[in-house]
PASEBA-1860 file (N, C-alpha, C; in nm, 3 decimals):
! residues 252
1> XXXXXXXX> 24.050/27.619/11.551/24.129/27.682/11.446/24.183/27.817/11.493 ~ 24.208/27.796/11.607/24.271/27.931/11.695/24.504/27.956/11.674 ~ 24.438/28.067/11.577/24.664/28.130/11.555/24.674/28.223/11.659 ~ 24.599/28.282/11.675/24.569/28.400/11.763/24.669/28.452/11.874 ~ 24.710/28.334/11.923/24.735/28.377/12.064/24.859/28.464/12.083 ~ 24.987/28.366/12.027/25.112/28.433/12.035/25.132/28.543/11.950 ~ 25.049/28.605/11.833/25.052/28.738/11.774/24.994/28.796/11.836 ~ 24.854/28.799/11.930/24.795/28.930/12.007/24.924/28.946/12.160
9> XXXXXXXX> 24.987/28.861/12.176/25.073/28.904/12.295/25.191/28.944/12.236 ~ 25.288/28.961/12.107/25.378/28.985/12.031/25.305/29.152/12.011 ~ 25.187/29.159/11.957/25.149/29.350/11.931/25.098/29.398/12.021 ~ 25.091/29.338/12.158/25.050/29.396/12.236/25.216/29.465/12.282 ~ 25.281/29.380/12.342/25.434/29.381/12.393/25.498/29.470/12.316 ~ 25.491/29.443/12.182/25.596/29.588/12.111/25.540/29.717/12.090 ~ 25.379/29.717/12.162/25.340/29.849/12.110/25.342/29.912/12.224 ~ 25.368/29.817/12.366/25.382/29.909/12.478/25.485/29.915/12.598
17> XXXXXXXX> 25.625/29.835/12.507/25.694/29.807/12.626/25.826/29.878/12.608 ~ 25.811/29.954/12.472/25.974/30.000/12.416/26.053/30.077/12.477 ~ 26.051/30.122/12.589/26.130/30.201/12.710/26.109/30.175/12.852 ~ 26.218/30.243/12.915/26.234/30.143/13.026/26.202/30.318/13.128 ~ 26.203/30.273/13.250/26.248/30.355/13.389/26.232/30.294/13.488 ~ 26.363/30.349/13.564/26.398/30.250/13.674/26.281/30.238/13.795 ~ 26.248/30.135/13.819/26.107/30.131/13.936/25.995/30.114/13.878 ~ 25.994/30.106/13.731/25.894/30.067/13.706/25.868/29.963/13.589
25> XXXXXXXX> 25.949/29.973/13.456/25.965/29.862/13.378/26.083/29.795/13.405 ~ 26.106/29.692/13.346/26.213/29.611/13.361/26.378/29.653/13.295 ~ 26.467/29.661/13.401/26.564/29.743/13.324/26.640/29.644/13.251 ~ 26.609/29.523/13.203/26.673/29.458/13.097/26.616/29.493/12.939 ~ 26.499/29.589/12.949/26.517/29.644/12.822/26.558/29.773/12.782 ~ 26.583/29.763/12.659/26.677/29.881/12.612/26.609/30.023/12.590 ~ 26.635/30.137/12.666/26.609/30.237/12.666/26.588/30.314/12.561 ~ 26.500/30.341/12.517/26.464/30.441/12.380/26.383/30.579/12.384
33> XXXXXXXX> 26.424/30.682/12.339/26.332/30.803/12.343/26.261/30.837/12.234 ~ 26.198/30.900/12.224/26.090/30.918/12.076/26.192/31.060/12.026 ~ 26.242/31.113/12.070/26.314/31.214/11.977/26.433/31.161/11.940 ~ 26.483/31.011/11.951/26.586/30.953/11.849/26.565/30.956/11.739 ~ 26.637/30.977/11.623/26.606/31.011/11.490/26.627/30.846/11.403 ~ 26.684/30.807/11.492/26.694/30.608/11.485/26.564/30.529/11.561 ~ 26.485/30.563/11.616/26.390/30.553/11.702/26.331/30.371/11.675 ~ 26.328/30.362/11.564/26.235/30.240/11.528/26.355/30.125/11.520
41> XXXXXXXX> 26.470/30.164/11.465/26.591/30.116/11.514/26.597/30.026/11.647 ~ 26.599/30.113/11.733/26.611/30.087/11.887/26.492/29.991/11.920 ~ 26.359/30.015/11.893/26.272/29.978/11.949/26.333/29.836/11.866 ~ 26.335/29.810/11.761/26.393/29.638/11.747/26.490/29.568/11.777 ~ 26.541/29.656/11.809/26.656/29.617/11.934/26.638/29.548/12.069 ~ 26.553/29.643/12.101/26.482/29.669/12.212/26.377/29.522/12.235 ~ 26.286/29.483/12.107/26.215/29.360/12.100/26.345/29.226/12.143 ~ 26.430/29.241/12.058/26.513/29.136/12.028/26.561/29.121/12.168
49> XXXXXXXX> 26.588/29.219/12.242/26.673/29.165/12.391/26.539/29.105/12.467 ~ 26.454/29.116/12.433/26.300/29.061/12.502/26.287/28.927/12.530 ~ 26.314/28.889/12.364/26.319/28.742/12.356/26.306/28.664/12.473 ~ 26.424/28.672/12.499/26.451/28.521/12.620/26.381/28.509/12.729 ~ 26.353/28.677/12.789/26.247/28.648/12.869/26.090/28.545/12.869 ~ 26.067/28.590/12.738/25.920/28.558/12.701/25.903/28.395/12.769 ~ 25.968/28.357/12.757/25.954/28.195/12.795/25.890/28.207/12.920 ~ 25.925/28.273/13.069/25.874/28.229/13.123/25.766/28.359/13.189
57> XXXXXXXX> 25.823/28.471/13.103/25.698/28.571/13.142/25.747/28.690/13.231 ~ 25.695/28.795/13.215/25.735/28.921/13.244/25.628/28.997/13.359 ~ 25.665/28.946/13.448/25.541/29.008/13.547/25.474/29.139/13.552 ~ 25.636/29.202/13.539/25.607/29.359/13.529/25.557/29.460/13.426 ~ 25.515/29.348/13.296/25.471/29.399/13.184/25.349/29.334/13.182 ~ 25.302/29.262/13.274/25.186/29.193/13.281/25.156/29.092/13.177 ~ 25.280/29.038/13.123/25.296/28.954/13.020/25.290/28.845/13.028 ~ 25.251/28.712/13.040/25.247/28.539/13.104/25.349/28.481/13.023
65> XXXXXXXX> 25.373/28.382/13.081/25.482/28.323/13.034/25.422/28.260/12.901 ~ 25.538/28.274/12.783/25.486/28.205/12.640/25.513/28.126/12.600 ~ 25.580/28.049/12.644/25.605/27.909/12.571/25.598/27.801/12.669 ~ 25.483/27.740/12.656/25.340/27.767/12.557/25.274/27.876/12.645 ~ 25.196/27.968/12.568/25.079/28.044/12.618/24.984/27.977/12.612 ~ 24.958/28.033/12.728/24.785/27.929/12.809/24.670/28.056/12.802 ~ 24.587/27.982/12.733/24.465/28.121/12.734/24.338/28.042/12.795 ~ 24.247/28.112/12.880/24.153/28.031/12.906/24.033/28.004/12.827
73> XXXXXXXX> 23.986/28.109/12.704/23.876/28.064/12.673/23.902/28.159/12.543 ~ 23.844/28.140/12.407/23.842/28.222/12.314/23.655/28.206/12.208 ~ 23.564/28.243/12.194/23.492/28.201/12.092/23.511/28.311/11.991 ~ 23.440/28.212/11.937/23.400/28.229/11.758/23.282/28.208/11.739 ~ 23.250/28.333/11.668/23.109/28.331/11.578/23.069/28.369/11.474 ~ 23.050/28.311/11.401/23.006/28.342/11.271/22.900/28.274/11.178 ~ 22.834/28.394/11.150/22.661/28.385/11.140/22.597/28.413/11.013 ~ 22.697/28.395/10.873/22.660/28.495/10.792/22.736/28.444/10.682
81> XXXXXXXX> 22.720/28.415/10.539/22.790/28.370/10.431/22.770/28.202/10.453 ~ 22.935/28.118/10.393/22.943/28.000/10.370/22.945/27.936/10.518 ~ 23.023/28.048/10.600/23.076/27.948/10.711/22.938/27.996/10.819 ~ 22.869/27.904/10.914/22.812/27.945/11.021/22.845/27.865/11.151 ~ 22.930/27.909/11.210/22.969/27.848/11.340/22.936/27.867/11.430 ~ 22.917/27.863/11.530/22.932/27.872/11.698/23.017/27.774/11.766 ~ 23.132/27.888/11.824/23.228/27.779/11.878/23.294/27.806/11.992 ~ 23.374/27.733/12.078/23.430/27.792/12.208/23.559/27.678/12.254
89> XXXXXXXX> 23.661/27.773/12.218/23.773/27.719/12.252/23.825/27.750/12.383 ~ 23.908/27.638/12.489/23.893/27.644/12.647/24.024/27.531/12.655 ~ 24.081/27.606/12.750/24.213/27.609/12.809/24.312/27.525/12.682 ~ 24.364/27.640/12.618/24.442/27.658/12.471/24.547/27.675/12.524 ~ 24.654/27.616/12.458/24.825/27.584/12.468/24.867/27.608/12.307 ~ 24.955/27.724/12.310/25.002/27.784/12.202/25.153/27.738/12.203 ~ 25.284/27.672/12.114/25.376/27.724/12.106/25.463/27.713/12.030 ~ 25.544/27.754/12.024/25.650/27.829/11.897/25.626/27.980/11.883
97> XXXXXXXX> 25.573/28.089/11.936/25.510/28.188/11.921/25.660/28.263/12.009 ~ 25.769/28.269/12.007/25.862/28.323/12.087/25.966/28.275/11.946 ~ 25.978/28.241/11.892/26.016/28.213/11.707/26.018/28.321/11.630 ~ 25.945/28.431/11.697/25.862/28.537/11.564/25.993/28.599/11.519 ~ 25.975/28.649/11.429/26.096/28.706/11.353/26.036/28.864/11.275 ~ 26.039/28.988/11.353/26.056/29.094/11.274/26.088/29.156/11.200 ~ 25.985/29.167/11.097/26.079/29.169/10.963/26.059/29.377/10.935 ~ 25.975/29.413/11.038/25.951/29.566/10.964/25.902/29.642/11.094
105> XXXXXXXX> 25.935/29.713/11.135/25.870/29.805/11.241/25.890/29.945/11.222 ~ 25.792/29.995/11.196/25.790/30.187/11.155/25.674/30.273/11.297 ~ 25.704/30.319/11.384/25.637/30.424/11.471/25.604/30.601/11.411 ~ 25.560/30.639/11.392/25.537/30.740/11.302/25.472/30.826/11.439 ~ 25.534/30.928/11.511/25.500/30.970/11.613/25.357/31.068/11.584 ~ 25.447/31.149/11.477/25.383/31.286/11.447/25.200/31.217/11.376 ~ 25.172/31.089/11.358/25.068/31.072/11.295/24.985/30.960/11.437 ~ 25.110/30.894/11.523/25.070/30.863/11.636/25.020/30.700/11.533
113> XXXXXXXX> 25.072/30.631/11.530/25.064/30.520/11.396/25.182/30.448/11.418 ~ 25.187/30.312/11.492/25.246/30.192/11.477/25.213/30.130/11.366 ~ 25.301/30.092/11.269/25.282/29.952/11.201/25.423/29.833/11.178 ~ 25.380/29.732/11.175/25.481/29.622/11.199/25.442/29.530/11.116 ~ 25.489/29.421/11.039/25.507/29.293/10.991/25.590/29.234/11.086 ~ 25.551/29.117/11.046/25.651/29.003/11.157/25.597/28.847/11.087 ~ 25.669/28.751/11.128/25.678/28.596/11.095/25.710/28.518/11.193 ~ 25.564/28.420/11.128/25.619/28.299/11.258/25.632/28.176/11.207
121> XXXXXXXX> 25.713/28.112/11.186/25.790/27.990/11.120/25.662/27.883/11.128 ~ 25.633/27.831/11.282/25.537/27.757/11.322/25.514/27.791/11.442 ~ 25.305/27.781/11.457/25.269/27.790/11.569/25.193/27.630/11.594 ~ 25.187/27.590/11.717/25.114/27.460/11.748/25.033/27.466/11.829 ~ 24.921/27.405/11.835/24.796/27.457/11.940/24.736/27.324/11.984 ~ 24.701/27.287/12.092/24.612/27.210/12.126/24.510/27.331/12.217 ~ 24.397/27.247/12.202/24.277/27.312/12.321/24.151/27.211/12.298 ~ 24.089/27.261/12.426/23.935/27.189/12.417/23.849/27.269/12.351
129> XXXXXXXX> 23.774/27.195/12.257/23.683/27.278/12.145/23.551/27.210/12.179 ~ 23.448/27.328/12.152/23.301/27.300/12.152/23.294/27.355/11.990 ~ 23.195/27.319/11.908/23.187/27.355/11.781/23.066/27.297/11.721 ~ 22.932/27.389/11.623/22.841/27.308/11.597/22.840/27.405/11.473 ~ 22.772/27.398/11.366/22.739/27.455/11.285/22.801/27.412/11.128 ~ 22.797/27.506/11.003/22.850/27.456/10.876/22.970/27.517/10.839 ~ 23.039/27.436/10.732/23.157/27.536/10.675/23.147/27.502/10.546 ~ 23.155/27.609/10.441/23.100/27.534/10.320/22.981/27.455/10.278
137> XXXXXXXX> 22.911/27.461/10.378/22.789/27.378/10.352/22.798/27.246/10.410 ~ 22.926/27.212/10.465/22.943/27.101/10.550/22.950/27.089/10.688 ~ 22.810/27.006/10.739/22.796/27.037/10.867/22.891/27.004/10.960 ~ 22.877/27.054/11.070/23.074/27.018/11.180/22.947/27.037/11.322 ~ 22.997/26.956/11.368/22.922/26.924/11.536/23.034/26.847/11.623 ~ 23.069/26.881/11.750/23.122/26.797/11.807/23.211/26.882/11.901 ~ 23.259/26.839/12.035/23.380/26.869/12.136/23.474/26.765/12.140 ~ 23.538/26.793/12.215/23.700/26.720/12.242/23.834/26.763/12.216
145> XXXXXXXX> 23.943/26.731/12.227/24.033/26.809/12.220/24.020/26.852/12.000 ~ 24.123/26.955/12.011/24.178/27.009/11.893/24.303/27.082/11.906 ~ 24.384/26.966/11.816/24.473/26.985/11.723/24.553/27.054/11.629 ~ 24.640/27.118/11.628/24.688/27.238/11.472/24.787/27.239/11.470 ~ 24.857/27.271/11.349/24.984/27.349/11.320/24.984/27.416/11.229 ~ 25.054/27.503/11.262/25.021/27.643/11.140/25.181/27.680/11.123 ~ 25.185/27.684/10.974/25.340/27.734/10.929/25.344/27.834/10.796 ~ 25.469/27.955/10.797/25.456/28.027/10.757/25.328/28.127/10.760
153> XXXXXXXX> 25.351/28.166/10.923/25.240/28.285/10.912/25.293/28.461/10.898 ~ 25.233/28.514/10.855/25.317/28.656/10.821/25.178/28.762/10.880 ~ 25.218/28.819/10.962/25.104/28.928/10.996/25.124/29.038/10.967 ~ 25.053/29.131/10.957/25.097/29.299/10.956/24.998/29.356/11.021 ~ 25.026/29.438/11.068/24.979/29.517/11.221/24.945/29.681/11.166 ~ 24.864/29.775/11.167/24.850/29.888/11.156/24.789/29.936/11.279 ~ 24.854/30.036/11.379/24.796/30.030/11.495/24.775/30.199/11.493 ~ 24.684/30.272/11.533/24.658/30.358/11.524/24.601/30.433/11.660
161> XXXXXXXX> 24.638/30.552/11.709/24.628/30.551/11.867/24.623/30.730/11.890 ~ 24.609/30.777/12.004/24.611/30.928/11.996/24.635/30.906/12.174 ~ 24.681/31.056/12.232/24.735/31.116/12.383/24.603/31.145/12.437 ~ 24.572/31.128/12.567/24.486/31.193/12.653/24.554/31.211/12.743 ~ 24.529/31.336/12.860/24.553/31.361/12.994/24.497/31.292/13.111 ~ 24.523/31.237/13.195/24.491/31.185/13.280/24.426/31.272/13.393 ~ 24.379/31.280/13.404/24.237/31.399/13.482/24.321/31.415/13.637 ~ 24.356/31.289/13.701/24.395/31.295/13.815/24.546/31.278/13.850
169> XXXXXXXX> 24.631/31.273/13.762/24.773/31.281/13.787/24.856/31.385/13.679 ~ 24.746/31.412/13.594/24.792/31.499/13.481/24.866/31.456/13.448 ~ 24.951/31.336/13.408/24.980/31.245/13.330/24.929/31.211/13.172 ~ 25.071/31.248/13.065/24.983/31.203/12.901/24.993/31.023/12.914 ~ 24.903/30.985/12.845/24.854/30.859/12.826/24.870/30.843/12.673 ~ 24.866/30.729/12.621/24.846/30.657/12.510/24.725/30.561/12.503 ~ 24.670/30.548/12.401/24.556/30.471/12.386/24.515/30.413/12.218 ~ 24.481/30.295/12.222/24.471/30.262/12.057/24.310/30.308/12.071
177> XXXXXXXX> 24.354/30.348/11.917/24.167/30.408/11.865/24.139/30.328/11.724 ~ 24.235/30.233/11.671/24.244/30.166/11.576/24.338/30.068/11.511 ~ 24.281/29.975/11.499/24.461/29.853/11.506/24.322/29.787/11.346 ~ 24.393/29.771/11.260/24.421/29.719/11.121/24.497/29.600/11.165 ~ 24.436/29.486/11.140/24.515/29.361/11.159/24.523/29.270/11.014 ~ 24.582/29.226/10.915/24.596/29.131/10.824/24.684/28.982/10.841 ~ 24.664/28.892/10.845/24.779/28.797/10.832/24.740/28.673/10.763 ~ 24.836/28.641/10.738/24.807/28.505/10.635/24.919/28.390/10.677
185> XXXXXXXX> 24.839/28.284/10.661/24.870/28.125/10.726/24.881/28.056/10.585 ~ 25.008/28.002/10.580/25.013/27.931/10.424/24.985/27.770/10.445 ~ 25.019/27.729/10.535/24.964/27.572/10.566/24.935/27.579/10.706 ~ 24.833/27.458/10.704/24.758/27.436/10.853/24.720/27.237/10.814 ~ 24.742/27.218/10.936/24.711/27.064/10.967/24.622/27.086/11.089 ~ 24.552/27.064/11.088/24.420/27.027/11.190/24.288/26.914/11.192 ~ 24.357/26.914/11.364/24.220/26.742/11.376/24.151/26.796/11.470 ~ 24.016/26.753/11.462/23.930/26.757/11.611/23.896/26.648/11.618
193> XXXXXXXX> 23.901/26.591/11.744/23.840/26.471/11.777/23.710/26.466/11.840 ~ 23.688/26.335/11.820/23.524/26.350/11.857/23.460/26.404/11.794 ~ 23.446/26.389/11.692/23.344/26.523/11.601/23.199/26.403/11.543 ~ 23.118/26.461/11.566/22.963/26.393/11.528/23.012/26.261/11.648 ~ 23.036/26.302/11.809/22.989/26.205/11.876/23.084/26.059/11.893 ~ 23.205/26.097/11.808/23.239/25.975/11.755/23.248/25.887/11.645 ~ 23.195/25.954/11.557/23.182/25.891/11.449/23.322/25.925/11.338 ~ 23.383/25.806/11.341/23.504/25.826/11.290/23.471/25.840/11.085
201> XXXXXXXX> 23.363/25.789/11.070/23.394/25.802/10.938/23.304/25.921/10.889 ~ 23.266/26.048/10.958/23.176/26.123/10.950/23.318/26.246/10.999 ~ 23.387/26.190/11.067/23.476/26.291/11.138/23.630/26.240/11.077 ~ 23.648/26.170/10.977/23.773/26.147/10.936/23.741/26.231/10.757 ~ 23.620/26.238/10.750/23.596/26.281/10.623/23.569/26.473/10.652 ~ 23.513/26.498/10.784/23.564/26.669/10.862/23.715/26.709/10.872 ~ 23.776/26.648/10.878/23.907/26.673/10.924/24.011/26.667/10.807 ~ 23.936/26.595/10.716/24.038/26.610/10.563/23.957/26.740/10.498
209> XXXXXXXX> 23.853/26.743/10.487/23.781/26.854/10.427/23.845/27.002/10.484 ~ 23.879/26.982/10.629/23.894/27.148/10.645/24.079/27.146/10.589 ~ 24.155/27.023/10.604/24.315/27.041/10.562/24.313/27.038/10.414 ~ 24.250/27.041/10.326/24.248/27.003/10.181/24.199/27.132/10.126 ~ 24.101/27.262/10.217/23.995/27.296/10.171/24.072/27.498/10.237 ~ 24.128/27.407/10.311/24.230/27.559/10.409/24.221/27.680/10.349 ~ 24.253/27.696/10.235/24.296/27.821/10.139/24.142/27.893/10.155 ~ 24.062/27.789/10.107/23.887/27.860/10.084/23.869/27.895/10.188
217> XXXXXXXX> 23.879/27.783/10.350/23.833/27.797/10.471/23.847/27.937/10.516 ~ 24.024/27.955/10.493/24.088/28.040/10.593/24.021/28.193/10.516 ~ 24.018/28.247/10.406/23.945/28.320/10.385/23.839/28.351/10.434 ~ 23.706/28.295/10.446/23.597/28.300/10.496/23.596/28.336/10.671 ~ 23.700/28.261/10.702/23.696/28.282/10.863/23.834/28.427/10.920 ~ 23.880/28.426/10.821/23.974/28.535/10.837/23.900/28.645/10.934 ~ 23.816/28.731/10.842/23.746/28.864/10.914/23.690/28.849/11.039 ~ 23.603/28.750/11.096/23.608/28.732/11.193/23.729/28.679/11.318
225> XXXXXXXX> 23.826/28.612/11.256/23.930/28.601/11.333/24.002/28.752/11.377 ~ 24.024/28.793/11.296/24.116/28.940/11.307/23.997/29.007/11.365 ~ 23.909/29.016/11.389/23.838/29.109/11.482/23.859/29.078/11.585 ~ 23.833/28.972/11.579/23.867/28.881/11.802/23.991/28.934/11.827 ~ 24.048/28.857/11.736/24.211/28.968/11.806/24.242/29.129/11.788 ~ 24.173/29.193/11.721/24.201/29.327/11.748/24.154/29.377/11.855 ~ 24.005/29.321/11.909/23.977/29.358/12.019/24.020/29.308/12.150 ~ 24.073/29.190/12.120/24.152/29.116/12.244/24.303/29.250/12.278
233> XXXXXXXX> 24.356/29.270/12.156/24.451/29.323/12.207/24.441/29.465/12.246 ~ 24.332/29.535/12.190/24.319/29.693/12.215/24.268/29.664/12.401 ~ 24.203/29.604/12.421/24.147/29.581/12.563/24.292/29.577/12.676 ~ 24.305/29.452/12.628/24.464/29.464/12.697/24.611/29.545/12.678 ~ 24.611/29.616/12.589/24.733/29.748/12.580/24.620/29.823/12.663 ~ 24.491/29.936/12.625/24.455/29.973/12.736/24.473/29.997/12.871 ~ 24.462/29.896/12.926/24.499/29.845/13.027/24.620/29.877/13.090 ~ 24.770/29.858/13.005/24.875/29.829/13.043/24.881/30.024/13.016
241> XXXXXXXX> 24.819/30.102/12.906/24.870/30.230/12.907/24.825/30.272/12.961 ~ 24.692/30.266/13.036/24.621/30.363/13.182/24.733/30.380/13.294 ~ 24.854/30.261/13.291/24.911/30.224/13.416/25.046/30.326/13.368 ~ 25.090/30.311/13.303/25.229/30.356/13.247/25.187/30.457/13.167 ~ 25.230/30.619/13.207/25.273/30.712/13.132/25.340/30.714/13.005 ~ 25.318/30.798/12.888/25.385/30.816/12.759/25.566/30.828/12.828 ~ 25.583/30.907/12.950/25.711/30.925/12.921/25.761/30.845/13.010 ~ 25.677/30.725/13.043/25.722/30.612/13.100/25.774/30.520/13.010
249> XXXX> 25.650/30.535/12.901/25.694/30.381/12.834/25.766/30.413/12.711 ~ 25.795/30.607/12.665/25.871/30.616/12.543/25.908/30.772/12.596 ~ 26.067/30.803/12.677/26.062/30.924/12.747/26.104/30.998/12.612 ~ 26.099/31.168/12.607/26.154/31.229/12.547/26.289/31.225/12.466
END
């Protein structure tokens, strides 16, 4: 039951790629400074000329190619309330996630505060799933591939971040110290196969329960989903802002 993928590489990408310099980001995107008084303007501008790349991936942003995004491994755990899972999803194929459609982007310098909404029409997922535990009180056991489609998803992003100096190049840096993640999935179709071993009438009666039951499901598993990805993505912007200077990736 993994949406994950193509929104943590969508807030990762717009929170750290919105300016360019020559030799070091890619000069097919559009140049923006933080003292534009249009600033957030540009930067969706700036997303939108992105687009086409995404397909097959942006080396220099350390970005993989997205359609489909290939992730190697994601779990889930959850230990506490209706749902108790233990689960581990392995070599996941995401796509439609290059679809997204921005509907809101505000940078708020002086408070150092990204936030964004955005939409994704449909995402589609296959992967190999390990999975044992209850949902609702209904037990779920079993591996083999899994199945999804997810339509009408709407996320909103609150990303929250502050400057440090870089000790050894004296270089300002950027860094998230807080990303607020919400999103909501209005329909989902999902199968796992193989579930209880094979047993088709034990696993045809799992697989209607979680598509019939979605609304309750997706609640319950929400909070733990949006944590995996907040920390998936703060790890990896990290990363990409240790490398690239503030007035690399947003000059004066």
């Amino acid at each position: 039951m993994q949406i994950d993928a193509h929104i943590f590489t969508f807030l990762f990408l717009t929170s750290g790629f919105v300016a360019v310099r020559t030799g070091d980001i890619p000069l097919f995107l559009k140049k923006c400074h933080r003292s534009d008084p249009n600033l957030n303007e540009c930067i969706k501008q700036s997303i939108e000329l992105l687009k086409p790349y995404l397909r097959s991936g942006i080396p220099a942003l350390q970005i993989p190619p997205c359609e489909p995004l290939r992730i190697p491994q994601i779990e889930i755990s959850q230990s506490s309330g209706p749902i108790f899972i233990e689960s581990t999803y392995t070599d996941i194929e995401v796509q439609g996630g290059i679809n997204f459609i921005l509907k809101n982007f505000n940078m708020d310098m002086d408070n150092e505060r990204i936030t964004l909404e955005l939409y994704f029409p449909r995402l589609e997922m296959n992967a190999h799933y390990n999975i044992e535990g209850k949902i609702m009180m209904l037990p779920i056991k079993g591996n083999g591939l899994a199945q999804a489609n997810f339509t009408d998803i709407d996320v909103v992003a609150i990303i929250q971040g502050n400057h440090y100096q870089d000790q050894k190049t004296g270089e300002v840096h950027y860094r998230f110290t807080d990303l607020h993640l919400d999103f909501d999935v209005k329909q989902a179709n999902i199968h796992l196969d193989n579930l209880f071993n094979g047993n088709t009438v034990l696993a045809n009666a799992t697989n209607l329960f979680l598509n019939d039951n979605w609304n309750d499901v997706k609640v319950k598993i929400k909070p733990v989903l949006e944590k995996t990805i907040s920390g998936t993505i703060k790890t990896i912007s990290d990363k990409i802002y240790s490398k690239f200077s503030l007035d690399t990736i947003l000059p004066p």
